[in-house]
Rosetta silent file (secondary structure, phi, psi, omega in degrees, C-alpha in Angstrom):
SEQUENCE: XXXXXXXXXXXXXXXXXXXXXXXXXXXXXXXXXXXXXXXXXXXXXXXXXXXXXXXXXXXXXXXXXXXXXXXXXXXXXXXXXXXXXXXXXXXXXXXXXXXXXXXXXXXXXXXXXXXXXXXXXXXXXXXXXXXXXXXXXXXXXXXXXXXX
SCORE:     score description
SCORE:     0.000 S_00000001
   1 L     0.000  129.482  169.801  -21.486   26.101   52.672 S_00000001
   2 L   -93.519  104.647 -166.074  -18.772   26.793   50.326 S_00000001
   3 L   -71.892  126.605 -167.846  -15.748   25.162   50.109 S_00000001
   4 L  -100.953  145.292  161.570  -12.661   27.375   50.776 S_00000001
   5 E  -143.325 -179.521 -135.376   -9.052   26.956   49.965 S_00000001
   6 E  -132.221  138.287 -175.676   -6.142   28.164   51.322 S_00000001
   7 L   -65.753  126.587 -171.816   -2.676   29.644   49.932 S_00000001
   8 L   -83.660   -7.204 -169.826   -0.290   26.577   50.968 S_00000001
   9 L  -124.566  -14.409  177.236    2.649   29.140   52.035 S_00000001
  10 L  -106.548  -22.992  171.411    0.863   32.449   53.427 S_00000001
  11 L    77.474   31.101  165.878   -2.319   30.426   54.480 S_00000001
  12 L   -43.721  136.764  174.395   -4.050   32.961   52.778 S_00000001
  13 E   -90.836  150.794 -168.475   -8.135   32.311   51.249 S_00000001
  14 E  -110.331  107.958  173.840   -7.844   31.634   47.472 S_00000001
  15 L   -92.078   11.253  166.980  -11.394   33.221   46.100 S_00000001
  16 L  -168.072  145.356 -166.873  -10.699   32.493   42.362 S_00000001
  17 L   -88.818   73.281 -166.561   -9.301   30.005   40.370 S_00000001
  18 L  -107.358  107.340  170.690   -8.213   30.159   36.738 S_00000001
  19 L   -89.305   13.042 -175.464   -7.989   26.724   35.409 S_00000001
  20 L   -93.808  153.041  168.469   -7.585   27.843   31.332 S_00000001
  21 L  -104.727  136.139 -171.936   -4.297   27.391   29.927 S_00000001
  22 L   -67.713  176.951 -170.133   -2.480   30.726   28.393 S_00000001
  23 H   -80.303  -43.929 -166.901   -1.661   31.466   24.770 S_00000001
  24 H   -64.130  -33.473  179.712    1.862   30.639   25.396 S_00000001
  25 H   -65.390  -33.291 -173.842    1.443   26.738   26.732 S_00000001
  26 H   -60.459  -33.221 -146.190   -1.639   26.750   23.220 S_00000001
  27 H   -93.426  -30.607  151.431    1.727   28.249   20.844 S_00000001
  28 H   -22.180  -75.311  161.968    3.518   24.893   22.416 S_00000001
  29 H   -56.262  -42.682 -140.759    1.191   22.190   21.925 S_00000001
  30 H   -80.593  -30.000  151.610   -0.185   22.896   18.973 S_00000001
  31 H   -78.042   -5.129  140.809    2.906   21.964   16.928 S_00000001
  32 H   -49.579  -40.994  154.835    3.473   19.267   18.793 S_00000001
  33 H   -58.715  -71.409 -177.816    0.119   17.686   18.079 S_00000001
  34 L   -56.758   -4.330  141.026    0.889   18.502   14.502 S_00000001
  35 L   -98.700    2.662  124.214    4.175   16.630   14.357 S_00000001
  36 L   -41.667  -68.102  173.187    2.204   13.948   16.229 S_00000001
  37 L   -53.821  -16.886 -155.909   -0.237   13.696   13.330 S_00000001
  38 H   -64.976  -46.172 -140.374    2.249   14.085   10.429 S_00000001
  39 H   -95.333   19.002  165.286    2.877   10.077   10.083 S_00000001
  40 H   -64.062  -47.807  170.914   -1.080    9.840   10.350 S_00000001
  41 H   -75.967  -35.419  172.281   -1.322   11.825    7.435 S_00000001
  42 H   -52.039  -37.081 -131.330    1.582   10.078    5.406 S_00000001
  43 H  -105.956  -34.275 -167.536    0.046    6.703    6.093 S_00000001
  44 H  -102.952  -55.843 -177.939   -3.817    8.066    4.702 S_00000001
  45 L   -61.879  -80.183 -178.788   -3.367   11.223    2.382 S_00000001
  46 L   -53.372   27.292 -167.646   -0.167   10.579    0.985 S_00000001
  47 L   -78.798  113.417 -170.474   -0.439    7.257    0.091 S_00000001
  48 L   -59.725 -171.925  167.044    1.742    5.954   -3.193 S_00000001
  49 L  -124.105  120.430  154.183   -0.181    3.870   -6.153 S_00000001
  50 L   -37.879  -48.047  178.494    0.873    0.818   -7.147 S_00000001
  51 L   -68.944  -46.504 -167.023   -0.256    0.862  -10.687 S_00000001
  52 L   -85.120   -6.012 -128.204    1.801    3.802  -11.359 S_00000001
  53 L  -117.483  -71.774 -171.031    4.862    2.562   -9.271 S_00000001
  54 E  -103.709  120.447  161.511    5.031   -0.674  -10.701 S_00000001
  55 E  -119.008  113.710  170.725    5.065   -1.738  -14.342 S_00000001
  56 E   -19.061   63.426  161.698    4.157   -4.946  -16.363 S_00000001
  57 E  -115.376  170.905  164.030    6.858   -5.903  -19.311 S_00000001
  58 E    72.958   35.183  179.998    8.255   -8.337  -21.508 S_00000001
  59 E   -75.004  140.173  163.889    5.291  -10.944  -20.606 S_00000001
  60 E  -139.422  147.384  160.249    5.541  -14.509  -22.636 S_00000001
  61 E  -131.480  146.856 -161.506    3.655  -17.407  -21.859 S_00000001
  62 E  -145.434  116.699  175.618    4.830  -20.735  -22.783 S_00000001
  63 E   -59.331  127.679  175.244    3.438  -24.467  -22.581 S_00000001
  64 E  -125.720   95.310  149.553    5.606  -26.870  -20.172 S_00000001
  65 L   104.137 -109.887 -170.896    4.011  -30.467  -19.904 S_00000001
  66 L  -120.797   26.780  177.979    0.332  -29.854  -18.996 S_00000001
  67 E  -124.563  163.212  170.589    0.844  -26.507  -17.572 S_00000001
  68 E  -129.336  150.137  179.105    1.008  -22.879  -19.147 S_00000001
  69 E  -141.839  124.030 -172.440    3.704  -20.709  -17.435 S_00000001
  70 E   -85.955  141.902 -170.364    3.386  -16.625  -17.741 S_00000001
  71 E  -123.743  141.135  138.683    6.995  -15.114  -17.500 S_00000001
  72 E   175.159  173.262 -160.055    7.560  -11.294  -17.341 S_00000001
  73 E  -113.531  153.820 -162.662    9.306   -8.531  -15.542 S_00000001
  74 E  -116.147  138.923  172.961    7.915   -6.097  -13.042 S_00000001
  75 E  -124.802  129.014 -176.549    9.714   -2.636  -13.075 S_00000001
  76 E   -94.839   93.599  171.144    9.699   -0.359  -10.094 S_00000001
  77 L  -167.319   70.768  162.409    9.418    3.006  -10.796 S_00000001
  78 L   -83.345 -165.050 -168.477    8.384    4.991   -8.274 S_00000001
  79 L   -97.194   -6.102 -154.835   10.409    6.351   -5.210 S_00000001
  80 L  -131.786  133.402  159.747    9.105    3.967   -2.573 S_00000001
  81 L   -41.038  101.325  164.127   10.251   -0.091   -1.841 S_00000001
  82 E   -61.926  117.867  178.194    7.419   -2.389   -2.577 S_00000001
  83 E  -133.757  169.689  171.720    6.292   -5.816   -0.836 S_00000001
  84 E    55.796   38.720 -161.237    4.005   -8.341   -0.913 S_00000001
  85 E   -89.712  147.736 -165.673    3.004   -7.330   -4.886 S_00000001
  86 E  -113.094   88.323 -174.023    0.435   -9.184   -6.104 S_00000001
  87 L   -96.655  177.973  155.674    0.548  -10.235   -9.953 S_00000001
  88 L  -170.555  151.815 -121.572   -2.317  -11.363  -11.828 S_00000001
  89 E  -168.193  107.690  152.755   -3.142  -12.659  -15.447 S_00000001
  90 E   -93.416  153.738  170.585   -6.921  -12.427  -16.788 S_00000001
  91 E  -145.567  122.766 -172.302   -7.763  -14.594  -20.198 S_00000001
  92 E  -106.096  138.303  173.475  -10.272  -12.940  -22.354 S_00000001
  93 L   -99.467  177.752  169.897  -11.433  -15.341  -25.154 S_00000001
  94 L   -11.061  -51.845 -166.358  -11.816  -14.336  -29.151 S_00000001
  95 L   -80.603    3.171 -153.362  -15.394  -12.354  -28.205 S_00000001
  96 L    94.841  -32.073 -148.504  -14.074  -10.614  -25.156 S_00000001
  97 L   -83.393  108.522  167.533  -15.862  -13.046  -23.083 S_00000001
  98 E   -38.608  114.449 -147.041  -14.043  -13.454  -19.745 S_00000001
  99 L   -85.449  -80.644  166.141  -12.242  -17.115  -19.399 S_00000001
 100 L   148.531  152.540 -105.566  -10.350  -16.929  -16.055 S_00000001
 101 L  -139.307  159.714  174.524   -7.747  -15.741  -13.782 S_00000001
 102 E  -176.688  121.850  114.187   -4.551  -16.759  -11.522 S_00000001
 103 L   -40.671  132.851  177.058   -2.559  -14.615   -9.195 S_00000001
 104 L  -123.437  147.075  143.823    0.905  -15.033   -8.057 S_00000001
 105 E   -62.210   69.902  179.958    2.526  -13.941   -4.931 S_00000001
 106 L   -67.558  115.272  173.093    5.750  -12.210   -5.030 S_00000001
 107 L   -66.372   -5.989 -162.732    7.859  -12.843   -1.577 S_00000001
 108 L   -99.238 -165.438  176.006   10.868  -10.609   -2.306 S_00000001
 109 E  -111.864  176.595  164.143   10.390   -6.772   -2.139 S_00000001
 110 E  -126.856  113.264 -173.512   11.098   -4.989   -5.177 S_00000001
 111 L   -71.219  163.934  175.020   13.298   -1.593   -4.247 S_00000001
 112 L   -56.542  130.505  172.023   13.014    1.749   -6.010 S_00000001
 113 L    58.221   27.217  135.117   14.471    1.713  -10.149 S_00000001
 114 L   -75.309  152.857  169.642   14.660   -2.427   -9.431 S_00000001
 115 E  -124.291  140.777  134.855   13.433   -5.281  -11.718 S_00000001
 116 E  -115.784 -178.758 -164.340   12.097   -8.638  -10.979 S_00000001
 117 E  -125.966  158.191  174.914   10.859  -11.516  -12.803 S_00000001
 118 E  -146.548  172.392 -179.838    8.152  -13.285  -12.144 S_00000001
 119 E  -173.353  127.268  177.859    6.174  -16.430  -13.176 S_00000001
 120 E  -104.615  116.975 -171.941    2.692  -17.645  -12.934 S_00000001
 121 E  -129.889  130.810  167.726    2.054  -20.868  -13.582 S_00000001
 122 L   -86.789   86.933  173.049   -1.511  -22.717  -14.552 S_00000001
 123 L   -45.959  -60.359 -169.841   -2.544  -26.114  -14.009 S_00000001
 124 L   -68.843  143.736  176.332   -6.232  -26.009  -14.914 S_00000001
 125 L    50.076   34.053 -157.139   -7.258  -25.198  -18.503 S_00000001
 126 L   -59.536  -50.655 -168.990   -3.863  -24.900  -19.620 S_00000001
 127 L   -56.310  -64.154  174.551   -4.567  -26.277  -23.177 S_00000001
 128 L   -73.302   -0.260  179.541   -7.303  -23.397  -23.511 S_00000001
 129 L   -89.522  -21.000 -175.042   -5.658  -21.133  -22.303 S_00000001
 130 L  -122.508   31.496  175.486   -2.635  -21.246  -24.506 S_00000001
 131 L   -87.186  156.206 -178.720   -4.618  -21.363  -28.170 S_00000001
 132 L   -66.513  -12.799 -178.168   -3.273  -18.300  -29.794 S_00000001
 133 L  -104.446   10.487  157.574   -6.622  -16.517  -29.795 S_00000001
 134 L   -96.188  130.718  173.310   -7.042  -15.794  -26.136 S_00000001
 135 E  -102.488  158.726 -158.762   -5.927  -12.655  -24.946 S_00000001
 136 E  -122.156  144.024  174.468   -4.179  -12.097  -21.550 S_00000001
 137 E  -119.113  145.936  152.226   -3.973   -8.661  -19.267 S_00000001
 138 E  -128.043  136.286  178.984   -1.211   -9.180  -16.654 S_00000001
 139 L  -150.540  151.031  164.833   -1.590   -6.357  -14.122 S_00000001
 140 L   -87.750  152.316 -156.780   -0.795   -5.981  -10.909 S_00000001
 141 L   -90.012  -48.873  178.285   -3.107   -6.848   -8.248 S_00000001
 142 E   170.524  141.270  145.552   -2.327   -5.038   -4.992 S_00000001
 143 E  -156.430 -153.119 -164.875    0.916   -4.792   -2.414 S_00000001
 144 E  -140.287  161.556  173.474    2.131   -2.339    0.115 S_00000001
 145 E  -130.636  172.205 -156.389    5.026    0.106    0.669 S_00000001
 146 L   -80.436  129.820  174.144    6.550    1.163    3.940 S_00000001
 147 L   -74.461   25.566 -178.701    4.650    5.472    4.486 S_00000001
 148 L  -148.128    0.000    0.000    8.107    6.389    5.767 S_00000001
């Protein structure tokens, strides 16, 4: 037994089927799917870099009390609005020989061809930290920009 079916307006038997979709409905989708996908690809390919975006200057560090406090300005200047940047300060002693590190948070955003300031400040090891013969990288650490 075969199952038959029937033309709903002549009541006609329907002996074939074609359930494929034509080239014209494929010439449709298929750029539709592909302007689906675009801000898939923005958000993964096309991703900026922070290190080249954002740049490190005018760093000082300065003793206050029992603290050391790293000052310097972050310059934006790539094309894209930055947040949630990430500073950080390594201290290398005389030999090279790694010391130790502190990160700051920046809360504000920093927009395209903006500057901020910034400031890091160390409680621990302050004293060794601020003999003239340790050397310091400030770099930035990581944040994010909006892919759109």
């Amino acid at each position: 037994m075969t199952a038959k079916m029937k033309c709903s307006n002549c009541g006609a038997d329907i002996s074939t089927m074609n359930m494929t979709w034509g080239r014209k409905y494929w010439l449709f989708t298929i750029p539709i799917m592909l302007i689906g996908f675009w801000p898939l690809a923005q958000m993964t390919l096309f991703k900026a870099d922070i290190t080249k975006a954002l740049v490190v200057s005018d760093v000082t560090r300065r003793v206050n009390g029992s603290s050391l406090e790293i000052i310097g300005l972050i310059t934006n200047q790539g094309g894209k609005q930055w947040s949630g940047v990430t500073v950080e300060a390594e201290f290398f002693d005389a030999s090279g020989t790694f010391i130790d590190e502190e990160s700051e948070y920046l809360r504000t955003d920093i927009a395209p061809n903006a500057k901020e300031h910034f400031k890091i400040e160390l409680r621990s090891q302050a004293s060794k930290l601020s003999d003239p013969g340790t050397k310091m990288n400030v770099k930035i650490a990581g944040g994010h920009s909006m892919p759109f």
